[in-house]
C-alpha positions as CSV (number, residue, x, y, z in Angstrom):
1,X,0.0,0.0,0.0
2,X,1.7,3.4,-1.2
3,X,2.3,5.7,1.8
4,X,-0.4,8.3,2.3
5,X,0.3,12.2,0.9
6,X,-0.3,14.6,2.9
7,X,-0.3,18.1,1.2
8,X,0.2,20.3,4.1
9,X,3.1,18.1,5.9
10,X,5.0,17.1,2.7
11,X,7.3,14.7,4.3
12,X,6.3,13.5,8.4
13,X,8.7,10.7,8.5
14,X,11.3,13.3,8.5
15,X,9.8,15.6,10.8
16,X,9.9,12.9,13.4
17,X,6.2,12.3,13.7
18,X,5.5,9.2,12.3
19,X,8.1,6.3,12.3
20,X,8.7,2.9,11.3
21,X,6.7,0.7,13.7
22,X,4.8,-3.1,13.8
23,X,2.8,-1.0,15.9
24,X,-0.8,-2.5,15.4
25,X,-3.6,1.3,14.5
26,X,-5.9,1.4,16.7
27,X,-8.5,2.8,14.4
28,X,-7.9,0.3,11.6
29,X,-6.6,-2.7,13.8
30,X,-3.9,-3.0,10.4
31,X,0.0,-3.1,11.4
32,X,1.1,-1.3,8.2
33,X,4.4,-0.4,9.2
34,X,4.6,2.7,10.1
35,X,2.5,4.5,13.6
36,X,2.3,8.7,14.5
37,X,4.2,9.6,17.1
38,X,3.2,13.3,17.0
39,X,0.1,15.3,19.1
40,X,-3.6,14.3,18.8
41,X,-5.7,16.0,20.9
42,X,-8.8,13.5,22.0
43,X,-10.6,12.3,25.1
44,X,-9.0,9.0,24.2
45,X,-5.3,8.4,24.6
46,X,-4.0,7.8,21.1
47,X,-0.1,8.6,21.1
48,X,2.0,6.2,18.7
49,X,-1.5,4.4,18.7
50,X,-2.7,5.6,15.1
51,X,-1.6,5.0,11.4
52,X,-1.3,7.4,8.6
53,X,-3.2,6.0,6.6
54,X,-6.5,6.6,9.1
55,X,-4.9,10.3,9.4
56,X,-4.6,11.0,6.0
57,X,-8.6,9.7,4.8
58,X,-10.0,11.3,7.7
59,X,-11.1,8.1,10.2
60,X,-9.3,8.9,13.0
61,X,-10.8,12.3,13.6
62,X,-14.3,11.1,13.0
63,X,-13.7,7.7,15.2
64,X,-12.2,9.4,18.3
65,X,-12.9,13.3,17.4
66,X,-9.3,13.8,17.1
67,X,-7.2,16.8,15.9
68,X,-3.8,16.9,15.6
69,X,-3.3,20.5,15.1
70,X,-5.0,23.4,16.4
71,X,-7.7,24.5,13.7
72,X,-7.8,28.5,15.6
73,X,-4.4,29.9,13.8
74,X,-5.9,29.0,10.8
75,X,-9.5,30.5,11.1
76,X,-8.0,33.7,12.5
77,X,-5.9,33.9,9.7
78,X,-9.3,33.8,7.8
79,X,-7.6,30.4,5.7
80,X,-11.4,28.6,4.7
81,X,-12.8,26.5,7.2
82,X,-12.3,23.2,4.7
83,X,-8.1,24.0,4.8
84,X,-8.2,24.5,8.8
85,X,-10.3,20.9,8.7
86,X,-7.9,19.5,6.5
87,X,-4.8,20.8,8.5
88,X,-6.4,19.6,12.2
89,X,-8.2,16.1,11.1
90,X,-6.6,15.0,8.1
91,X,-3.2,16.3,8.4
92,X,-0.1,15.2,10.9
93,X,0.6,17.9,13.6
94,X,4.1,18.8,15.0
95,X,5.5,19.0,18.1
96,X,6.4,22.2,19.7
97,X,6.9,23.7,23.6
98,X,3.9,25.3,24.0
99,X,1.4,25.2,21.3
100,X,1.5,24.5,17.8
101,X,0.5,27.3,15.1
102,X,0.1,26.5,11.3
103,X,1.0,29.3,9.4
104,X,-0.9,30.4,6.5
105,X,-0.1,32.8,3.2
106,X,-1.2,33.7,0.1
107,X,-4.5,32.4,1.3
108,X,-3.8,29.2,2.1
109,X,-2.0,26.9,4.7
110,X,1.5,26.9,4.6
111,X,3.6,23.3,3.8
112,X,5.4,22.3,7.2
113,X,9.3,21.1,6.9
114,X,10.1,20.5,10.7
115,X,12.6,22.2,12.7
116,X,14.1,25.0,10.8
117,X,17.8,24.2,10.5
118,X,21.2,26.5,11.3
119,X,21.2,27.9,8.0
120,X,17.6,28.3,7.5
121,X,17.8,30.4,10.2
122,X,20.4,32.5,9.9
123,X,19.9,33.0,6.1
124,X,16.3,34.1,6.2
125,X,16.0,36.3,3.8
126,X,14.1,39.9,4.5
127,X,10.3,39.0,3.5
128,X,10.3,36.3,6.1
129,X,12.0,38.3,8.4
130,X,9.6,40.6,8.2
131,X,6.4,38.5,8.5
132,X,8.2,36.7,11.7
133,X,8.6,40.7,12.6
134,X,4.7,41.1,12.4
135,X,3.9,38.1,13.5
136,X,5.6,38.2,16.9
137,X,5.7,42.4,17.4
138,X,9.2,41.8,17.6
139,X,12.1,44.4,15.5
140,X,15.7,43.3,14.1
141,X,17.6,43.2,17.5
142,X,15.1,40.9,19.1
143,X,15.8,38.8,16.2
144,X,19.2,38.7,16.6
145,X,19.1,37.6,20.5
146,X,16.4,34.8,19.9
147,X,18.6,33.6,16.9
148,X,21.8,33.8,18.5
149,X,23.3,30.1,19.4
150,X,19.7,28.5,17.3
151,X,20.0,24.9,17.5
152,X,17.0,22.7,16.1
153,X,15.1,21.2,18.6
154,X,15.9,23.3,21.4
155,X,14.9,26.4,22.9
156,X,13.9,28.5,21.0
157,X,12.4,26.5,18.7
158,X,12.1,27.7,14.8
159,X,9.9,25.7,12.7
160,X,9.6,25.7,8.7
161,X,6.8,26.7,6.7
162,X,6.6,27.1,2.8
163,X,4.1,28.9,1.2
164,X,2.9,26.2,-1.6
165,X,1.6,29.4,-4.4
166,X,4.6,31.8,-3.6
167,X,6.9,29.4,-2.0
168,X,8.3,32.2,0.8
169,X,9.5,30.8,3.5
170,X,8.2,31.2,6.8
171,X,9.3,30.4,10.6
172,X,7.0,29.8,13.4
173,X,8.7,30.0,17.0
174,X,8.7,29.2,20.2
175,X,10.2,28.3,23.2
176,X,10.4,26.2,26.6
């Protein structure tokens, strides 16, 4: 069976939030090889308990009324209500500190890539500079403390987004 796309999270294996696993889904009772390691929010415990393949087409959010993203960024970002669906149930989430927030442009969710690397980072160029700028009130020099000494998956955390029209590059942040 040919791995599930998913067309806001491009590539989740190397995110880290689905792995390799004989890991038996809970919502398809299949062992297909690979389980979701990532958030779900539900009244059931579902961590490394569900399949991509019951993410992707949509049955695990209607068998447990699970999300695995936060559909609120998205709606106050006025992105349609059918992309901020697709984004919470049908998408794999990401792991931050606090809470996740899926960034939008051009109208439309952005692509996550994971943790931002060094270079990502410290070669942002100015248009996503300036939108991380906006989007946290914050000016150059705050930039340059909350930068300095960036390693992925620590504190603070930088996450990539890509717009999938413009393909600008976006960071989301946070931190412990």
């Amino acid at each position: 069976m040919e791995f599930p796309q998913f067309r806001y999270h491009p590539d989740p294996i190397h995110s880290g939030v689905i792995s390799k696993s004989e890991e038996t889904c809970i919502c398809c009772n299949q062992a297909r090889g690979f389980i979701y390691t990532g958030p779900v929010y539900a009244v059931e415990n579902l961590s490394e308990r569900l399949c991509p393949w019951c993410i992707a087409n949509g049955e695990a959010a209607l068998q447990f009324e699970a999300t695995f993203s936060d559909p609120c960024p998205l709606l106050y970002q006025e992105i349609p209500e059918n992309i901020a669906a697709e984004v919470a149930e049908r998408t794999p989430g990401y792991t931050s500190w606090q809470q996740e927030e899926w960034l939008s442009h051009c109208n439309d969710a952005c692509e996550f890539h994971g943790d931002a690397t060094q270079a990502d980072v410290k070669n942002a160029s100015i248009e996503t500079k300036q939108r991380w700028f906006l989007d946290n009130n914050a000016d150059e020099a705050f930039w340059q403390t909350v930068t300095e000494g960036y390693m992925p998956q620590g504190s603070p955390a930088f996450y990539k987004f890509k717009c999938r029209h413009c393909q600008i590059i976006l960071l989301g942040w946070d931190c412990a």
